[in-house]
N, C-alpha and C positions, 0 to 999 in steps of 0.2 A: 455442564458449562452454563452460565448464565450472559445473555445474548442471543442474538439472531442473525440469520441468516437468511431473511427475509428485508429487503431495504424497500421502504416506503417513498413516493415523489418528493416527502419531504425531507427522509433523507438524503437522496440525490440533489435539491436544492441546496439546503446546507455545503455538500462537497464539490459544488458548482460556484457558489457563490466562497468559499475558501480557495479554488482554484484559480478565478478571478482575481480573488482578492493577488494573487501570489504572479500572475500573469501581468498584469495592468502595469506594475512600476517597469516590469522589463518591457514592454510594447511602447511606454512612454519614454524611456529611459536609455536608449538609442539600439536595442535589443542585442546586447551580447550576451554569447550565450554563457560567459562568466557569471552574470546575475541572475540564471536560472539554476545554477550548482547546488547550492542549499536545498531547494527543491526538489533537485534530481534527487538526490541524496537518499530524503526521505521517499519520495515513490521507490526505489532501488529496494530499500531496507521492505518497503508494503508491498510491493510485489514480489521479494523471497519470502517473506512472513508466509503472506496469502498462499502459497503451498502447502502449508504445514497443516494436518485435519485435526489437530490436537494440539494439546502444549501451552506455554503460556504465549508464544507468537498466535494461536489457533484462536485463545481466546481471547486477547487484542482483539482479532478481525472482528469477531463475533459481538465485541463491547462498545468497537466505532461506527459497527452499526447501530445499535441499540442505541448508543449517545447521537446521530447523525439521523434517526429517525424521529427522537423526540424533540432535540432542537431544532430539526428542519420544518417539523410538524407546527412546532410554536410558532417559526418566525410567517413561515406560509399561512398560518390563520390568523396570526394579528396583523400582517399587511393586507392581506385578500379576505379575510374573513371566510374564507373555503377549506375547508379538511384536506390537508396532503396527506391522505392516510391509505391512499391506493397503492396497493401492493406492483412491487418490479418484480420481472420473471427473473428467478435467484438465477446463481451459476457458483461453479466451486473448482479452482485449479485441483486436478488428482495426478496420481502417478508420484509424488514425493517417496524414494526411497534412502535407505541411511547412508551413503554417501551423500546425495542432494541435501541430504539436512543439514550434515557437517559443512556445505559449501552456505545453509543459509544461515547457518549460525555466526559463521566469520563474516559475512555482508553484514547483518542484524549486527555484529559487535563491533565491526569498523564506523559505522556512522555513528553508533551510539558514542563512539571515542571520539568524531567528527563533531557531535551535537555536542559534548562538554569542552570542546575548544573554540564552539563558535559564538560568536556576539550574540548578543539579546535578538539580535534582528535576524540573525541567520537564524537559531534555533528556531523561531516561531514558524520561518518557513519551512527549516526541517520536519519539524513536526506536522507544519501544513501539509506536507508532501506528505507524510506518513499518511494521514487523514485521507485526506483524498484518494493516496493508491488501495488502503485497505476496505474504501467503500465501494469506488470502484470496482473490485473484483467481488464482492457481491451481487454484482448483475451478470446478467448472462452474457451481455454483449461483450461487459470488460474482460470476465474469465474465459469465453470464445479468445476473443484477441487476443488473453496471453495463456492459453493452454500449453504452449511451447514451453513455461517457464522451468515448470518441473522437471520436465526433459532436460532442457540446458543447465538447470542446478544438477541435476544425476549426472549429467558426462565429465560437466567439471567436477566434479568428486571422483567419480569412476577415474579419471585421468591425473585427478591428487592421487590415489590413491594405486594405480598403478607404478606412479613415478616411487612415491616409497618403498614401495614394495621391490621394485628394479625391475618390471617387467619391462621388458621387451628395449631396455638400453642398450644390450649389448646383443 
């Protein structure tokens, strides 16, 4: 796979300053949490992604770093003229097994159905949202905070997957 899974402070800048950017109209905006939906949307879709150690969701994660490193790198040395090129202590959601996939693959293709119904304005923050969840869990603090995820994508599948099956209905 081509990417990283190492995030640099410039990276993290870029995904701070895109998180912002997506934060700000709803804080101004009289904060309902209806205009944070879009958003949500995409972090949902980047944090069932960020499970997956492979695949083309694996290397998404792996590429918005790499993209989130260099242009956080740019923008942080042409305002400060200082190298943002200090490495973050990585981290990595584990424990995705093939039910939890099949749960993140119906997330990952609901919002993609979401993202091609929604206005110019929502998509960008969809995608914001994507951006940010998937850089996020390349630090350690973010994949600490949602190591639960893989867990809770495997029981909703395990419990898809019991309900088909008729276990335990009757």
């Amino acid at each position: 796979m081509t990417g990283t899974t190492t995030l640099t402070l410039g990276g993290l800048l870029l995904a701070v300053l895109v998180l912002y950017a997506n934060l700000r109209p709803w804080w101004r905006g009289g904060r309902q949490m209806k205009q944070l939906s879009s958003f949500g949307k995409g972090l949902a879709a980047a944090f069932a992604a960020a499970a997956c150690p492979g695949g083309i969701l694996g290397w998404t994660r792996q590429r918005a770093g790499a993209v989130a490193n260099t242009g956080g790198e740019t923008v942080g040395q042409s305002a400060t003229g200082t190298a943002q090129a200090d490495a973050i202590t990585g981290g990595q959601l584990t424990g995705l097994i093939a039910t939890g996939a099949f749960v993140v693959v119906l997330v990952v293709f609901a919002v993609v159905l979401a993202w091609k119904d929604a206005s110019d304005k929502d998509k960008r923050r969809i995608v914001g949202g994507t951006f940010v969840g998937l850089v996020i869990t390349l630090t350690a603090g973010g994949a600490g905070a949602l190591a639960w995820v893989p867990g809770a994508l495997n029981g909703v599948g395990d419990a898809a997957k019991a309900l088909v099956e008729g276990s335990g209905i009757l």
